[in-house]
N, C-alpha and C positions, 0 to 999 in steps of 0.2 A: 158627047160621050155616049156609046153604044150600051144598051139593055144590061148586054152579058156581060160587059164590065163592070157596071153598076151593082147587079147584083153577086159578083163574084166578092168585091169589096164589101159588101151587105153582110155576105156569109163569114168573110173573115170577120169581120166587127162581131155579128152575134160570136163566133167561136172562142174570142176574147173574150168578152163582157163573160161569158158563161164559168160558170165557177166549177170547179173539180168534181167530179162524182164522190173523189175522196177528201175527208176534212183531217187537219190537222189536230191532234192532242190538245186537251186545254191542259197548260202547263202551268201550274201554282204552287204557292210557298205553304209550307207551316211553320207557325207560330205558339211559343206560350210565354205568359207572362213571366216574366222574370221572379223571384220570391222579397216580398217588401224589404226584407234586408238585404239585401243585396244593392249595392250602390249605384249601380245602374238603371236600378227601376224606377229613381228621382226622373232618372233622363228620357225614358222610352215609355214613354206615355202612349196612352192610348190613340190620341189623333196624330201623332206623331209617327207612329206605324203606321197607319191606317194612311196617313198621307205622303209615306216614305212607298208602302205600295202601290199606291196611284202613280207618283212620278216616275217607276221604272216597269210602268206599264204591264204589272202582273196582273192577270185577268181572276185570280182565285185563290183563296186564303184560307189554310185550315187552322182553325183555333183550338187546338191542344187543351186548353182548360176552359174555352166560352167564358171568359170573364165576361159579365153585361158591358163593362165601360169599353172595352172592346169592340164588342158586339156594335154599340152605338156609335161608336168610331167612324162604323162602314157604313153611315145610313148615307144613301143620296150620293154614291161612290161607282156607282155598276159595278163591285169587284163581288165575284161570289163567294160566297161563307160559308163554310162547311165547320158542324160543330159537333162538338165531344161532348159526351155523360161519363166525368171521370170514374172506372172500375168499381170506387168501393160504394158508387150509389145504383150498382145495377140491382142487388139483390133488392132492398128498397123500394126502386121502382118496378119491379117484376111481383111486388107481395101485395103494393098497397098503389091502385090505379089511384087515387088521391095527390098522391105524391109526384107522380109521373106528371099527371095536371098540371101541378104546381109548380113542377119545373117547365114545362113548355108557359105556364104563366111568366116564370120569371127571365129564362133567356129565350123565348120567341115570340112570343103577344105584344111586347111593347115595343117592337124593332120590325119587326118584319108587316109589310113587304119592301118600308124604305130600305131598310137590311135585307139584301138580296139573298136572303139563308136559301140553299139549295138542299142540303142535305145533313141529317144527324146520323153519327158513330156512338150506337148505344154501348159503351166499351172500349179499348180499344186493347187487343193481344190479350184477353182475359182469359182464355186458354191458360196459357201460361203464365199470367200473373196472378191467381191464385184459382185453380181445380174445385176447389168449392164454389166457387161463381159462377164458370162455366151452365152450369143448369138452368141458370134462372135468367138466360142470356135471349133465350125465345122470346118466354112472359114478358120481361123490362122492355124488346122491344116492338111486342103485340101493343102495350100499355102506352107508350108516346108515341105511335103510329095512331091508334084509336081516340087517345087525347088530340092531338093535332084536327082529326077528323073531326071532335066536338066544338071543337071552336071554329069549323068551316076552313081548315087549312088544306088545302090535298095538293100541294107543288111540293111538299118538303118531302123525301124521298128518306127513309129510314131506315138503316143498315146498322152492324157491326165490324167491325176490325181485325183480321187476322194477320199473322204474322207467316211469312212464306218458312221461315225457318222449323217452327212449330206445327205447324199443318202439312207442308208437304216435306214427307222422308226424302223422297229421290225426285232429282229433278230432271236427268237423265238418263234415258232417251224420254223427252217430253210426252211422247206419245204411251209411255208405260205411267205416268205419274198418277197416283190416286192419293186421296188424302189419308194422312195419319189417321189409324184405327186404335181403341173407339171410337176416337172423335170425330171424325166422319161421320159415320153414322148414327153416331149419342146427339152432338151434338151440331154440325155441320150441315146433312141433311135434312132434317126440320127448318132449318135457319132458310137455306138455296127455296123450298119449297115457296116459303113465308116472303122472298126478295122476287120469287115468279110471281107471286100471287097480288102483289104489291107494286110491280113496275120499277125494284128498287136494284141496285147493281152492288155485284160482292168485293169488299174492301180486304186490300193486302197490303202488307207493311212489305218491299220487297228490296232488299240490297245486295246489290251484284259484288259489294264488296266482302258482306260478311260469306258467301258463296265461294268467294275466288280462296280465302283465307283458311276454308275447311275443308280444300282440295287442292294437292299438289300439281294435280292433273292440269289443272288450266290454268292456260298463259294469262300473263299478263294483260297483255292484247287484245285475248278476246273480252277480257272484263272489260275495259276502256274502249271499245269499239274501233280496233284499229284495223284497220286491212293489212294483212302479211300471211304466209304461207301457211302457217299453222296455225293461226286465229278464228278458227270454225270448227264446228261439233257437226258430224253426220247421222241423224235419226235414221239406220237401216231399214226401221219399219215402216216408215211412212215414206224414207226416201228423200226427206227435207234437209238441206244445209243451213245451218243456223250460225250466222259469221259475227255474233256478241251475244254473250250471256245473259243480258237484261232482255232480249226478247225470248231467249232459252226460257226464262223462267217464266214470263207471263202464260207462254203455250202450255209451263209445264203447270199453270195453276187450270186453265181453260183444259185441259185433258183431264184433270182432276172432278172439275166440275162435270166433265161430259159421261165419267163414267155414272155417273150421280143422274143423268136426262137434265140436265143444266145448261149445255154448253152455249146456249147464246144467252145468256144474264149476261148486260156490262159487265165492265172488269173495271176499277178504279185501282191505281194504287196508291194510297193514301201516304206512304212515304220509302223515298229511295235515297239516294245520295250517294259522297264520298266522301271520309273523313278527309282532313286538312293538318290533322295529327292524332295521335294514339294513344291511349292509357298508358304505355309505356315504349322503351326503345326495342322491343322485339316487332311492332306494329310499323315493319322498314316501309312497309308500300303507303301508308296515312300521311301522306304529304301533301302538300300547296297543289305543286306539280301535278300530280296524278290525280286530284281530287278537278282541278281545274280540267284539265285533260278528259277526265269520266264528264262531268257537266255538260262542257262546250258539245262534245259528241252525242249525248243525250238530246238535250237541246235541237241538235241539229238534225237527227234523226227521227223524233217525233215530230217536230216542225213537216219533215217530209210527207206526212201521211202516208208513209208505205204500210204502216202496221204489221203486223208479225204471219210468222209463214201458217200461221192455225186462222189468224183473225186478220184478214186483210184490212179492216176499218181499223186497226188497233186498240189500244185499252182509251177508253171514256176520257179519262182524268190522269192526271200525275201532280204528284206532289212532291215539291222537291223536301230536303228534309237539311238546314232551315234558313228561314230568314237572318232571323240574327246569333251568333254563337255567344255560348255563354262567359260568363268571366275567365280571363285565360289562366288558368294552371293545373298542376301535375295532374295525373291519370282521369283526366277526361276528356274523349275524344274531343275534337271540334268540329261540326260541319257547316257553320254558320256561310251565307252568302257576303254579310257584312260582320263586321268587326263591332263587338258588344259596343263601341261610342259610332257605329252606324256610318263608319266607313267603309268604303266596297272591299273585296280583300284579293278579287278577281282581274283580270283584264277585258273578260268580254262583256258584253251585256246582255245581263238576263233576258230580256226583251228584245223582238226585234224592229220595236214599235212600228209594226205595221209596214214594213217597207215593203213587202211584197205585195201587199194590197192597194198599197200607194204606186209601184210599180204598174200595175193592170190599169189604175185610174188615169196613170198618163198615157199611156199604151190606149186605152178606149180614146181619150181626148184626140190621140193626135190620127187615130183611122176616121173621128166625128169630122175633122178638118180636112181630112183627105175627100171624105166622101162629098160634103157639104162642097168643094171645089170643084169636084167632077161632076158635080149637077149645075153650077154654073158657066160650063164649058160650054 
């Protein structure tokens, strides 16, 4: 075998083994516990989840209320934990650093770091669930940012929660979007400053469905990420085609932040989805169908690593919104993945455990044997 063959084969091998410049989305569930009365919460125990997300290979888990037996669920699991400080203990912890202690003693000290907690939502959409909290939403989380730091913690990454609907008025042309005033800058920019200064990435609750449902204007299509002729929105200012509303809105949160001097803080969304049905029969689009539909194409779209026309890397984190749906009846939506007895209620799979990375490893294998042959020539 000649030189320049040799190493022609060489160069294709490293070009394989070499991994993307760009990475894919970590794509993970949320989760909360069921309420003890409720009859299903005999059934869905804690290791029970916790091992129901191991086996469909979801890499990330947001826990809605931190229950601890939860929490200890995930020890010794690699799936990462992202955790809530439910709304009415922000003020609390923003008044009395004692407190704030005492809850990173009680859902973080005794789990972590076999509990791969990554990141706390001090809050989450407290905006809008109650204007008197709001204020005390910085202090609560200066307070278990600086508690975590006493007890020698510094990976756990501490943020807050917004809701895309609440914070950003207009979300078109992306490139015009700033956040809802005052709270932008009462409350909002303090916060972006506190998450630069911290290395922490800003959390959005964000649904392309409740988007499509408070606008006539847009199809069907572009919410579901479909390709067809009139499924894309054109930003004249910027000159960007945006061919699905879920990356419409992340640009239009990332324009928000950059009128702020923010604009490369991560971007997480901490929860998206599609119902599976609706509070009631006017709610025609909250189907099986289309809820499956928005998924599979999410899914398969952050999987890509193309990330959005603002942010080429795309957003940090996704959360899907949720693992399990609650007891089924009248006027409450359902977005569940599985059905409250933790059967799938999907065709596809969440996961696509690793087959493309298991693709590349047989792909390196079989140029190792190509090559390994042609030095034996």
């Amino acid at each position: 075998m000649n030189s320049v063959a040799f190493y022609l084969l060489l160069l294709l091998l490293i070009s394989v083994a070499t991994p993307p410049s760009t990475t894919a989305t970590t794509i993970g569930v949320t989760y909360s516990t069921p309420p003890s009365i409720s009859p299903s919460s005999a059934t869905l125990s804690p290791d029970r989840i916790a091992a129901q997300v191991v086996s469909m290979k979801i890499p990330a888990v947001r826990l809605l209320d931190s229950n601890p037996s939860m929490i200890r669920a995930f020890a010794y699991t690699n799936v990462s934990v992202f955790l809530s400080v439910p709304n009415p203990l922000v003020p609390l912890l923003a008044s009395n650093r004692s407190l704030a202690m005492r809850w990173c003693y009680r859902h973080v000290l005794p789990f972590y770091p076999r509990t791969k907690i990554t990141i706390i939502s001090v809050g989450n959409d407290v905006v809008s669930y109650s204007p008197d909290v709001s204020p005390f939403l910085l202090r609560a989380m200066q307070n278990v940012h600086l508690s975590l730091a006493d007890l020698r913690i510094y990976k756990i990454s501490v943020s807050t929660t917004f809701s895309f609907f609440n914070v950003v008025p207009t979300a078109f042309p992306p490139s015009s979007a700033q956040f809802q005033e005052p709270t932008g800058e009462v409350i909002i920019r303090p916060i972006l400053q506190f998450l630069e200064r911290t290395n922490s990435s800003f959390l959005i609750n964000l649904f392309p469905y409740n988007m499509y449902r408070s606008s006539f204007s847009i199809p069907i299509g572009f919410a579901l990420f479909e390709e067809g002729p009139f499924n894309f929105r054109d930003d004249l200012t910027t000159g960007v085609r945006y061919r699905n509303l879920f990356d419409m809105m992340v640009d239009a949160v990332i324009s928000s932040m950059a009128v702020m001097g923010h604009e490369n803080l991560p971007v997480i969304v901490a929860e998206t989805g599609w119902p599976s049905s609706g509070i009631d029969a006017g709610e025609v689009d909250a189907t099986l169908l289309y809820s499956e539909m928005f998924l599979k194409a999410l899914l398969a779209h952050l999987r890509s690593g193309g990330g959005t026309p603002l942010r080429k890397e795309g957003v940090a984190e996704v959360y899907v919104f949720e693992l399990v749906e609650k007891e089924a009846k009248q006027g409450v939506r359902n977005w569940g993945l599985l059905h409250h007895n933790m059967t799938s209620k999907y065709s596809f799979e969440f996961s696509d455990g690793g087959k493309g990375r298991r693709f590349v490893e047989v792909l390196v294998g079989f140029f190792v044997e190509v090559v390994m042959l042609c030095l034996l020539m």
